[in-house]
C-alpha positions, 0 to 999 in steps of 0.5 A: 145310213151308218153301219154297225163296226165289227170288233176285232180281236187278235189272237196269239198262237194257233196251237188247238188252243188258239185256234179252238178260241179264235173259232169260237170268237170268228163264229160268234161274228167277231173279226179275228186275227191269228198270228203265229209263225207255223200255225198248227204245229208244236205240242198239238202236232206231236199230240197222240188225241186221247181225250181220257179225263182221268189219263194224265191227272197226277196226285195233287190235280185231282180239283182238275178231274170237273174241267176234264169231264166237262170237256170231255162230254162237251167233244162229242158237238165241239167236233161236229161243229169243226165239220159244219164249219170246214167241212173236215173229220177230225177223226172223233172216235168213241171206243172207250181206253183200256187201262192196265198194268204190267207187274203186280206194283203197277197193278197196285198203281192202275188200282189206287187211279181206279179209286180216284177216279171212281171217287169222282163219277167215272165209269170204271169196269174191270176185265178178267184176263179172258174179257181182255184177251176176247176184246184185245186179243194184240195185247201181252199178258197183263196183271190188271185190266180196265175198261173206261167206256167214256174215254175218247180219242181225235186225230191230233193232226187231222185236228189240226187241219180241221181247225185251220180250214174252220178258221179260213171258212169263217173269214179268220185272217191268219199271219205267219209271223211272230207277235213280239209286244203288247202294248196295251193302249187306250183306244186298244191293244197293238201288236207289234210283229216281228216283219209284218208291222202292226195289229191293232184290235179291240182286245186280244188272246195269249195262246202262246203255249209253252212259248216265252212270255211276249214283251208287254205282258210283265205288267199284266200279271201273266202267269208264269209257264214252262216247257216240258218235253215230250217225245211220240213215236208213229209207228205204221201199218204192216201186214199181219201185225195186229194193233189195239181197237182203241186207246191203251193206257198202260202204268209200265215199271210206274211209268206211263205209257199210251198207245192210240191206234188211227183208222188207217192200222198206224200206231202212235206211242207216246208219251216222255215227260222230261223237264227240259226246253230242247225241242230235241228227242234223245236216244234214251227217251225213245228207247224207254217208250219202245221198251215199254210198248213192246212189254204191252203190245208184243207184236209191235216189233212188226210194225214199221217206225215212221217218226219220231215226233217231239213237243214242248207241253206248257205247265204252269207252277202248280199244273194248272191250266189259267183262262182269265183276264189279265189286269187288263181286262182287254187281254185274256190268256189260256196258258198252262194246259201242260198234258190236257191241251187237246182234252180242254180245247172246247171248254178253254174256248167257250170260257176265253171267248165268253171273257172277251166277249164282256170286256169288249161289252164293258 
């Protein structure tokens, strides 16, 4: 009696992206392969878990604001699955964010992304000085307030270990070593690892993040990616310090900054956005987030400061994020999810599992 063979896919990176997408694969009955030299770390450790579709839209990516919300709303079961799957709480919390500004031209900033986003069906409503104060009495005085009650927030790291353990539960093999080739043959792809030989699967995922291209994907027509910086801080609980209910979206100076408060009274602040490669955090980038903070949330000199986190985002040349297959349509990437990584993680792995799924069909 014969017996039915299992495809095998390979799947580069085991950042969120990656692993969300090898999950999804793993879930669907396919053999998966994650390979990655420190599975969950990188850009989605440093993460602060906001899940805000209109938070880090720029002008000129307002076409990126239906992805957002599609992913948004598909977060809700994308958790639920994590823990049917391996049984972890990723810390999904549907508080909504507050949106404000500190001086009056930062008033006049939050007021023109409240039009944006209004524009494009998000729920926007507008808090007087005393709402604010009854609903967030930790926060300073403020020029302008928002509330977004369809923003979401994750734990990032709990995420993270969510993810690793789904992987593990639904048998996914994962290696600790970097792929360091493609070489896309007839009868399948292979990829060469840096100490642990060869992989070969049916077709494979690139969710290599803001990584160097790997060597055999010059062909391929890969898009090309870039690192950007961006430096969080964790700041920890301390007795009488008060720290925000949800989410704190706050235009400081026009500048952005955010501060998302965990379960357990800790604090992250976030975030830098500075075009360099070093994943190095300078003096000068945490200083600008602290002073920025403090102008939002006073009390926060009480809380103790615990660690200074740095990731590298991947943007492409237009912010873009690309899922699709290359000019083999055995490869599919999911590149380029800059600042949204964690937001788009369910939809890039429903779309990038669906590719693979019908090349391997072909």
């Amino acid at each position: 009696m014969g017996s039915t063979r299992v495809e095998t896919v390979g799947v580069v990176g085991a950042g969120v992206i990656g692993m969300s997408i090898a999950a999804e694969l793993a879930s669907a009955g396919l053999e998966v392969i994650v390979i990655d030299p420190t599975p969950g770390r990188g850009a989605s450790w440093a993460a602060a878990g906001m899940l805000a579709p209109a938070a880090e839209v720029a002008p000129g990516e307002e076409q990126l604001l239906v992805d957002l919300a599609e992913a948004a709303a598909s977060w809700p079961r994308f958790a639920e699955r994590i823990l049917a799957w391996g049984g972890c709480d990723v810390g999904y919390r549907a508080t909504g964010s507050v949106l404000v500004g500190v001086s009056a031209s930062d008033a006049r900033d939050v007021a023109r992304s409240v039009a944006t986003m209004r524009a494009t069906g998000i729920a926007v409503e507008s808090l007087r000085g005393d709402e604010l104060a009854d609903q967030e009495p930790s926060l300073g005085s403020l020029r302008s307030a928002w509330l977004l009650p369809g923003d979401h927030s994750v734990d990032n790291r709990r995420l993270v270990a969510g993810l690793l353990e789904a992987l593990k539960a639904l048998g996914t093999r994962i290696i600790e070593d970097r792929c360091e080739r493609v070489v896309a043959e007839p009868k399948g792809i292979r990829l060469l690892l840096e100490r642990q030989g060869d992989v070969r699967c049916d077709a494979c995922v690139l969710a290599t993040g803001a990584a160097a291209a790997v060597a055999g994907t010059e062909s391929l027509g890969l898009p090309g990616v870039r690192p950007v910086r961006g430096i969080t801080l964790r700041l920890g609980a301390s007795s009488g310090a008060a720290i925000p209910s949800r989410p704190i979206r706050a235009v400081v100076d026009a500048s952005p900054c955010y501060l998302v408060p965990r379960e357990d009274g800790s604090l992250v602040v976030g975030a830098t956005s500075e075009e360099q490669g070093r994943e190095v955090a300078l003096a000068g980038g945490v200083h600008r987030l602290l002073d920025a903070s403090r102008r939002v949330l006073p009390g926060i000199d009480e809380l103790s400061f615990d660690e200074t986190s740095v990731g590298l985002r991947p943007a492409t040349e237009d912010h873009l994020p690309f899922v699709g297959t290359l000019r083999d349509r055995r490869v599919v990437a999911a590149l380029g999810h800059y600042r949204n990584g964690i937001l788009l993680a369910p939809l890039a792995a429903a779309t990038a599992a669906g590719l693979v799924r019908r090349a391997l069909c072909a």
